[in-house]
ZAMARGU-4260 file (C-alpha; in steps of 0.2 Angstrom, whole numbers, plus 5000, padded with zeros to 4 digits):
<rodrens>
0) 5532/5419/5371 | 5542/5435/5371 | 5537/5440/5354 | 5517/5439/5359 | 5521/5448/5374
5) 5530/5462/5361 | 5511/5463/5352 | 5501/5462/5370 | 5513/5476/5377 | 5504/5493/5374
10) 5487/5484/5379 | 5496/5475/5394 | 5506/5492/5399 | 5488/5503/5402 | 5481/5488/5412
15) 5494/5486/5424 | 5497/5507/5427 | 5478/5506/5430 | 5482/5492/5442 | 5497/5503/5450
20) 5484/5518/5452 | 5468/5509/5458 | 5477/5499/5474 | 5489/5514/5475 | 5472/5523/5477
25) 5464/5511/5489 | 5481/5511/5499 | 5481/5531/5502 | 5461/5528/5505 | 5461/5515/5518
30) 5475/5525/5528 | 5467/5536/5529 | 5450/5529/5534 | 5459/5518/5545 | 5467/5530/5555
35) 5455/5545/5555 | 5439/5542/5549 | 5435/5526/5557 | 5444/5530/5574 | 5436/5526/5591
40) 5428/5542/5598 | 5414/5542/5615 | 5400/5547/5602 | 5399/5529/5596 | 5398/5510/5599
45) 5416/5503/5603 | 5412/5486/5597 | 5403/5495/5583 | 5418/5504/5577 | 5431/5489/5581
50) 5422/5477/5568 | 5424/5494/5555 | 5443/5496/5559 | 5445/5478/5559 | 5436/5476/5541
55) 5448/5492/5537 | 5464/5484/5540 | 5459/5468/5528 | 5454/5479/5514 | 5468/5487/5516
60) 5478/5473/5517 | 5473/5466/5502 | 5475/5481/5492 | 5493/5479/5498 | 5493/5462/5492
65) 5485/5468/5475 | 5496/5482/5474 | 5514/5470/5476 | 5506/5458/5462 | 5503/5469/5451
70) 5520/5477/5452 | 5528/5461/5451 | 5522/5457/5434 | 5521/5476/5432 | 5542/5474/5433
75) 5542/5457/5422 | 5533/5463/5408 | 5541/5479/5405 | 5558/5472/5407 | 5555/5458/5395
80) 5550/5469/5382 | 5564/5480/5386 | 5575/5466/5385 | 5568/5458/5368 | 5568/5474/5358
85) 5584/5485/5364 | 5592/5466/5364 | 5601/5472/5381 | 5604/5462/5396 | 5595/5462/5415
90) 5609/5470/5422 | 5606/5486/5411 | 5588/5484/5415 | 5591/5484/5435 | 5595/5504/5434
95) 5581/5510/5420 | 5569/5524/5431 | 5553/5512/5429 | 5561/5497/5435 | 5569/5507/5452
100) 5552/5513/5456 | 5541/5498/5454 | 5555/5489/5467 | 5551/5504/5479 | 5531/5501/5479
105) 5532/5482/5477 | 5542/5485/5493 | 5534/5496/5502 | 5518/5487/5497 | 5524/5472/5505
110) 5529/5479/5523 | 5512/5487/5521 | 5506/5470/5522 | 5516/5464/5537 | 5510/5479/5545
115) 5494/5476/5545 | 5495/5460/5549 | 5504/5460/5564 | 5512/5478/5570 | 5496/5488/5571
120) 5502/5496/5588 | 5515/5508/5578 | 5505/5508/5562 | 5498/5525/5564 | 5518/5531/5563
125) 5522/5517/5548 | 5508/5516/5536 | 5507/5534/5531 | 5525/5536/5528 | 5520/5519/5516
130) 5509/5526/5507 | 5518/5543/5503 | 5533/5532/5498 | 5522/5523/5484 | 5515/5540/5479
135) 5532/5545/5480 | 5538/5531/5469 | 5524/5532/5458 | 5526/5551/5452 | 5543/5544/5445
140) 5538/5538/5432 | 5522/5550/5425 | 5523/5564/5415 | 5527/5575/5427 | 5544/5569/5430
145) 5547/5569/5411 | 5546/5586/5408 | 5560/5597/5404 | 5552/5613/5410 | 5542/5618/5425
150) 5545/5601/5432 | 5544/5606/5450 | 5526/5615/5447 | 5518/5599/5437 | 5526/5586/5452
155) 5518/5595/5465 | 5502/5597/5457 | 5503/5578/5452 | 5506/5572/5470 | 5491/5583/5477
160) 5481/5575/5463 | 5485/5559/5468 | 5483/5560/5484 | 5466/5567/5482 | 5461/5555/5472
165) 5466/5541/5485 | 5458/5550/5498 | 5441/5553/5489 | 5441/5539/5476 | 5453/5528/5486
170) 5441/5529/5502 | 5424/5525/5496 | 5426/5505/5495 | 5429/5507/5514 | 5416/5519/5517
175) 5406/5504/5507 | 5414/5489/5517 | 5413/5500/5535 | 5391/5505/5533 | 5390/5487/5529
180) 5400/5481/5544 | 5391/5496/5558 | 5378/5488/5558 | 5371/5501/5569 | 5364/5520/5561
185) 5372/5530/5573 | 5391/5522/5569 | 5386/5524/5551 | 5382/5541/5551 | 5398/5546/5564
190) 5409/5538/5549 | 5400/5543/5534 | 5399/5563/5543 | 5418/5561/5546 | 5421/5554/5526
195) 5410/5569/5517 | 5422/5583/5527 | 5438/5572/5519 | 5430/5570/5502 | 5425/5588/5500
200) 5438/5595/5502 | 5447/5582/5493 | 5436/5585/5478 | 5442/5602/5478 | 5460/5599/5478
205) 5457/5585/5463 | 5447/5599/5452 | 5460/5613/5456 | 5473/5604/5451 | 5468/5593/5437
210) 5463/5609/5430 | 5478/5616/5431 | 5489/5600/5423 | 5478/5601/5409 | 5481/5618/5404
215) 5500/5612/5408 | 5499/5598/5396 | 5485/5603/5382 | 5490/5618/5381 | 5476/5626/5369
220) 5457/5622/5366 | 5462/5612/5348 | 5468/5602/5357 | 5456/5597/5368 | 5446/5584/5355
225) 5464/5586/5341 | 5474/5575/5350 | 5470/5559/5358 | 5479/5565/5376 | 5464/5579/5375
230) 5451/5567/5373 | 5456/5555/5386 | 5457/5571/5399 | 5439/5576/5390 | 5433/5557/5395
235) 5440/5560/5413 | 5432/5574/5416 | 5415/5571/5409 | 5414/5553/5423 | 5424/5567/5436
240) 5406/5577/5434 | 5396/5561/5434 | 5403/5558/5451 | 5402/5576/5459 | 5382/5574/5454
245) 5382/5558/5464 | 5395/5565/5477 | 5382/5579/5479 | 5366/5571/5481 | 5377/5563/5495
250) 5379/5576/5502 | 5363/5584/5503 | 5358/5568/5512 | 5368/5568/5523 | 5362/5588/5529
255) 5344/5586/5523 | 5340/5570/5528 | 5338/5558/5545 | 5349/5543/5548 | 5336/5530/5542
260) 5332/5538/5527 | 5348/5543/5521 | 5360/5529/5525 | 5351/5514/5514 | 5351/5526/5500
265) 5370/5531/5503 | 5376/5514/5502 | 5370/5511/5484 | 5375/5529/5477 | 5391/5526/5484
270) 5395/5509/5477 | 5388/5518/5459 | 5404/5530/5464 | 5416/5518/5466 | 5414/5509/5450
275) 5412/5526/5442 | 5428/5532/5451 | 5438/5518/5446 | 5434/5519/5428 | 5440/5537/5430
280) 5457/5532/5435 | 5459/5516/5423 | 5457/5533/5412 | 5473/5543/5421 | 5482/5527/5417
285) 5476/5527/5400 | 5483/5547/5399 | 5501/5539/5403 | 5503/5529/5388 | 5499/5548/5376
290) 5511/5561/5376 | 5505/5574/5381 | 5495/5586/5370 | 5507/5601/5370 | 5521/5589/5364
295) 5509/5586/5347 | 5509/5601/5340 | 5512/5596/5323 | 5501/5581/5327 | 5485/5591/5331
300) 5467/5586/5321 | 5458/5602/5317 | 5441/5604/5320 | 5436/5603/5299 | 5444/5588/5300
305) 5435/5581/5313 | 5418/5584/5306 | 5423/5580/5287 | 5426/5562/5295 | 5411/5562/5308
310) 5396/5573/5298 | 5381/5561/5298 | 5380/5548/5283 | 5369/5536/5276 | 5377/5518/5286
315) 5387/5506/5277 | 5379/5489/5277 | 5384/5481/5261 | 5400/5474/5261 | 5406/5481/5243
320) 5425/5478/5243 | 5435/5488/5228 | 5447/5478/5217 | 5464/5475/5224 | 5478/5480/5214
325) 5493/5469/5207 | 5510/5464/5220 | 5517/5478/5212 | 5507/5489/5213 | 5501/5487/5231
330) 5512/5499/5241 | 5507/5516/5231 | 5491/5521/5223 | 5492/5537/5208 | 5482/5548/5212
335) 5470/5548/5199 | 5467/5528/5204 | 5466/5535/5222 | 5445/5529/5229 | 5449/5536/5248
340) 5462/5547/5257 | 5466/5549/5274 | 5468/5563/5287 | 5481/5570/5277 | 5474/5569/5264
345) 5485/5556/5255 | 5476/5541/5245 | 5473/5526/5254 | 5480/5507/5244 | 5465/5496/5241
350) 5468/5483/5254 | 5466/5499/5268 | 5450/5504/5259 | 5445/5488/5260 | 5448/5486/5279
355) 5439/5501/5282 | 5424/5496/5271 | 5422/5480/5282 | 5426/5490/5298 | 5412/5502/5294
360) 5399/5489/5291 | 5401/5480/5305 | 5401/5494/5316 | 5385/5500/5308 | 5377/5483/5310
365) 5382/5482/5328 | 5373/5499/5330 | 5361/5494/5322 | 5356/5479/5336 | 5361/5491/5350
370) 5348/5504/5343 | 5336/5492/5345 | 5341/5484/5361 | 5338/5503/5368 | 5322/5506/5360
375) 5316/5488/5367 | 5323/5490/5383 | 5313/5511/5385 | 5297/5500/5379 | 5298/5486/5391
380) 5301/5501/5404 | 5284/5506/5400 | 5274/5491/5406 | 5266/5489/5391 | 5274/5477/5380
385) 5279/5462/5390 | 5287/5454/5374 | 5301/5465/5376 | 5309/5461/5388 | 5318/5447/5378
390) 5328/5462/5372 | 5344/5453/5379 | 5342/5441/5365 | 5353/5452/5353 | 5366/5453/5363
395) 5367/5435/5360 | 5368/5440/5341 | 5380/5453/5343 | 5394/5442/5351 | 5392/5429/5338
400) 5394/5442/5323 | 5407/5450/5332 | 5419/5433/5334 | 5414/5426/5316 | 5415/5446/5306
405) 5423/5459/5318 | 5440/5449/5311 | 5437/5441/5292 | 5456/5436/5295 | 5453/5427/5310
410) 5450/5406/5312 | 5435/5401/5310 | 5430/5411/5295 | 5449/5416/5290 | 5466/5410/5287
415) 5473/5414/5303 | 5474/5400/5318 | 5463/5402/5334 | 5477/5403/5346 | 5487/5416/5333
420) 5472/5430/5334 | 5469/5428/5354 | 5489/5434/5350 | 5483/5450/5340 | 5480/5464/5349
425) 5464/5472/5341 | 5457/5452/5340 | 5459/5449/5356 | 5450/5463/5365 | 5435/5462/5352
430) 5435/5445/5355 | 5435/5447/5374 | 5421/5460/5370 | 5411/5444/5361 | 5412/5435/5377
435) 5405/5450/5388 | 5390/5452/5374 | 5386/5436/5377 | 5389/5433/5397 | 5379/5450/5397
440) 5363/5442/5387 | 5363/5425/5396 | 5361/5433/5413 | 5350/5449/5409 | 5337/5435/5400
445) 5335/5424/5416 | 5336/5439/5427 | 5319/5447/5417 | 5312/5428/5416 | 5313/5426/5435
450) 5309/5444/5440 | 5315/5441/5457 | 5319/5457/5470 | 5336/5456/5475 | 5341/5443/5463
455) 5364/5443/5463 | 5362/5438/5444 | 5353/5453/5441 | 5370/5461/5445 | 5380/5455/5432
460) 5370/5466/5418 | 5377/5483/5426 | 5393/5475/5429 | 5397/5469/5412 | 5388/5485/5404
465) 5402/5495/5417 | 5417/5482/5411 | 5412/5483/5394 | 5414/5501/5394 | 5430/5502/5404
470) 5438/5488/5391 | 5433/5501/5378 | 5441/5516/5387 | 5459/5506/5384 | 5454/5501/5367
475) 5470/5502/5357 | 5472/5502/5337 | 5489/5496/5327 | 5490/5512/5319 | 5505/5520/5314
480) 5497/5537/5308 | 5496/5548/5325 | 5479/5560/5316 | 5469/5542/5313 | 5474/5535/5329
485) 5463/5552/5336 | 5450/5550/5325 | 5447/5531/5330 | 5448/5537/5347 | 5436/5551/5345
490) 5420/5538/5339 | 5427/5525/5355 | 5429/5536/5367 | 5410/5542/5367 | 5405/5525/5368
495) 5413/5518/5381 | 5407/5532/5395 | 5392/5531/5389 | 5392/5511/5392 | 5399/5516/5410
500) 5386/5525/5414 | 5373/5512/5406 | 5380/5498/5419 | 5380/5511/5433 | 5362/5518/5430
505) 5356/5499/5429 | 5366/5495/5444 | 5356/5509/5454 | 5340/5504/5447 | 5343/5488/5456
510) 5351/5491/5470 | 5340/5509/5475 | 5323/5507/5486 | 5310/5504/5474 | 5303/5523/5472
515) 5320/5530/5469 | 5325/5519/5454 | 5314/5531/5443 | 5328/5541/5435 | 5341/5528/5432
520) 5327/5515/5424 | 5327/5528/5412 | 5345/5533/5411 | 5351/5518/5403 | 5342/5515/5390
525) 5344/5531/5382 | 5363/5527/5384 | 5360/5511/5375 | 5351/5520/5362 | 5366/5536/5360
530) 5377/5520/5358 | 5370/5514/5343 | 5367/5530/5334 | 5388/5533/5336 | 5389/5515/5329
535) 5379/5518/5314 | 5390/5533/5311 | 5406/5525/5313 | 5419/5531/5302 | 5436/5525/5295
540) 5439/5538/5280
</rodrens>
């Protein structure tokens, strides 16, 4: 058990921190909603604001809940790893830095739910001191309380930027939950006015100082798409601007607009915002797993090595394997036998080239399909080929080629057993990825067939596009050489924004009044499409 959670742990370690962030998040968010933003004030109905505050305190009560659970197997996971590689008992564990903060959060996550539950007299004097605490806590164990140098500069810029985060990012669910429970437009707009004065100048505090960490931790523009910390920031930043654009067409709403017009379509933008904003911070987590950039110096990709490996090519769809050498042989390759070379440029042994050659052909085939799942999708956006519509058919196709090829090892077509591969890291997320193609397909085919408005199962599309991409985001690869590492990162990290912003596109087109679903119709489908042409030129060497 131990040793399968010693394989699972880089995967397990990005999920949870993202865990950590996105209830820490909501918990800074629904303070503040709960205390400010949502408070009772003459302009507005009593019992109007009542139900929001009540609504308030549950979310936020359950994002104290979440917060505990994830820190309880946050502390289990980390410490058995601990335990099983450094062979060192619980005692010793007790006083390691990561295991001292997640006790203070779990805590103070779990007195946050008590108060909510049943001390809500004082909680405007507890439940901020709370939430700084897990912020507090939190901040321990990032990079910023790693460094060496100008530690004090990079912990106060990383406690404004998580605190603006939570404020902005943190506070739209309840924003969500509270225009849901007003019921009334004038208790809408008092809270929604009240949120955009909080956000914007939260936005401002999360660009300032993201801005200034990076320069802190990149450190110079090769490293910006040269090491895999630069990328992951590259990816945060690129959703960051997705959601200003959204943030802003709030906005102007909000001045341009009435109440009756504006509100019904704030709703939908804002739950496109919220999915949108979590992705962004299960990509902060993501960053904590990467040494930062400046610390890679040696470690950098430079940009002639990025487009020697990602210069458009004619795809790989034949499987033509080279000749493995003898047992002997197998662990160095002269370099005049030498077919392939790394980064490095150092030769690659057959059995890598190999892996490569079949990586490369099944990404190619994949793009393939997805390519024409876009190109289907923009004709049946036309209105002028009813036929297809039974685009979601492929996806079908894609899960099955990705459980019986994406891992020619695995059961049923390889030599490994079924419960051994969901044990391997890289199997299992494209296996999970399989599942999702499929769920993804089954649903989006009986939503088209029964062409219903307002149909829940038409949901699940943007949902699973969204997840999909998200998985993708915290895709990890078991290798050991830091420059291919990048450059794997560098063809996935593309992909999974753009399947993000796919799901959330859809997501809008659905959920939108009908003549404002014009833009995001289109928006997805052309992710769909950029999707496959990065597939078809996947590369491995």
């Amino acid at each position: 058990m131990l040793v399968q959670l010693v394989n699972l742990f880089s995967f397990f370690s990005v999920v949870l921190r993202a865990g950590t962030l996105v209830f820490q998040s909501l918990l800074l968010g629904g303070v503040l909603f709960g205390l400010w933003i949502a408070r009772v004030s003459p302009e507005v109905s009593q019992e109007s604001i009542g139900r929001i505050q009540v609504s308030t305190w549950w979310l936020l009560r359950l994002s104290a809940v979440g917060l505990a659970v994830v820190q309880l197997l946050y502390l289990y996971v980390n410490s058995a790893v601990l335990m099983t590689t450094a062979e060192i008992s619980f005692h010793e564990v007790v006083g390691a830095n990561f295991f001292i903060s997640g006790c203070i959060v779990l805590t103070a996550a779990l007195v946050t739910t008590m108060v909510t539950s049943a001390h809500r007299s004082f909680a405007k004097w507890v439940l901020p001191v709370l939430a700084l605490v897990v912020m507090g806590a939190s901040v321990m164990t990032n990079h910023a309380a790693s460094r060496l140098h100008g530690r004090p500069l990079l912990v106060t810029l990383s406690c404004l930027h998580e605190l603006a985060t939570g404020f902005w990012i943190g506070g739209l669910p309840f924003l969500v939950l509270g225009l849901y429970r007003a019921k009334d437009l004038t208790t809408g707009w008092y809270v929604t006015e009240r949120f955009s004065r909080i956000a914007l100048v939260s936005v401002g505090v999360l660009v300032i100082s993201g801005t200034a960490m990076s320069v802190l931790y990149i450190g110079s523009w090769a490293a910006v798409l040269g090491t895999a910390y630069g990328v992951m920031v590259t990816a945060k930043a690129t959703m960051l601007v997705a959601l200003l654009l959204l943030g802003g067409v709030n906005f102007l709403l909000i001045r341009n607009t009435s109440e009756e017009y504006a509100l019904p379509r704030l709703r939908r933008l804002i739950e496109a915002e919220v999915g949108i904003g979590i992705t962004v911070i299960l990509t902060a987590a993501s960053l904590t797993s990467q040494p930062p950039a400046v610390d890679q110096a040696n470690e950098t990709v430079t940009m002639t090595q990025i487009y020697q490996r990602f210069k458009p090519t004619v795809p790989r769809l034949r499987y033509k394997y080279v000749a493995e050498l003898t047992d002997a042989a197998s662990d160095a390759v002269p370099s005049r036998q030498a077919l392939a070379y790394n980064v490095d440029g150092l030769p690659l042994v057959p059995r890598l080239i190999n892996y490569s050659i079949e990586s490369e052909s099944n990404h190619h085939w994949i793009g393939l399909v997805v390519l024409a799942m876009g190109f289907l999708a923009l004709l049946a956006r036309t209105g002028k080929a009813s036929w297809a519509e039974y685009w979601p058919l492929l996806l079908i196709g894609i899960a099955v080629f990705i459980f019986l090829q994406a891992d020619s090892e695995c059961w049923p077509v390889g030599w490994k057993g079924f419960w051994a591969c969901w044990a391997d890291p890289e199997a299992f997320q494209h296996r999970i990825a399989a599942l999702l193609c499929a769920g993804f397909g089954v649903f989006e085919l009986r939503v088209r067939k029964q062409a219903k408005e307002n149909n829940p199962l038409a949901l699940v599309f943007p949902l699973m596009g969204a997840l999909g991409g998200a998985v993708l985001l915290t895709h990890s690869h078991a290798i050991t050489n830091v420059k291919e590492n990048l450059l794997v990162e560098l063809s996935h990290v593309p992909m999974g924004v753009m399947a993000v912003f796919a799901g959330w596109a859809r997501w809008l087109e659905l959920r939108l009044p009908p003549k404002d679903r014009a833009i995001p119709s289109w928006i997805w489908p052309v992710c769909f499409i950029l999707i496959g042409a990065m597939l078809l030129n996947y590369r491995e060497m």
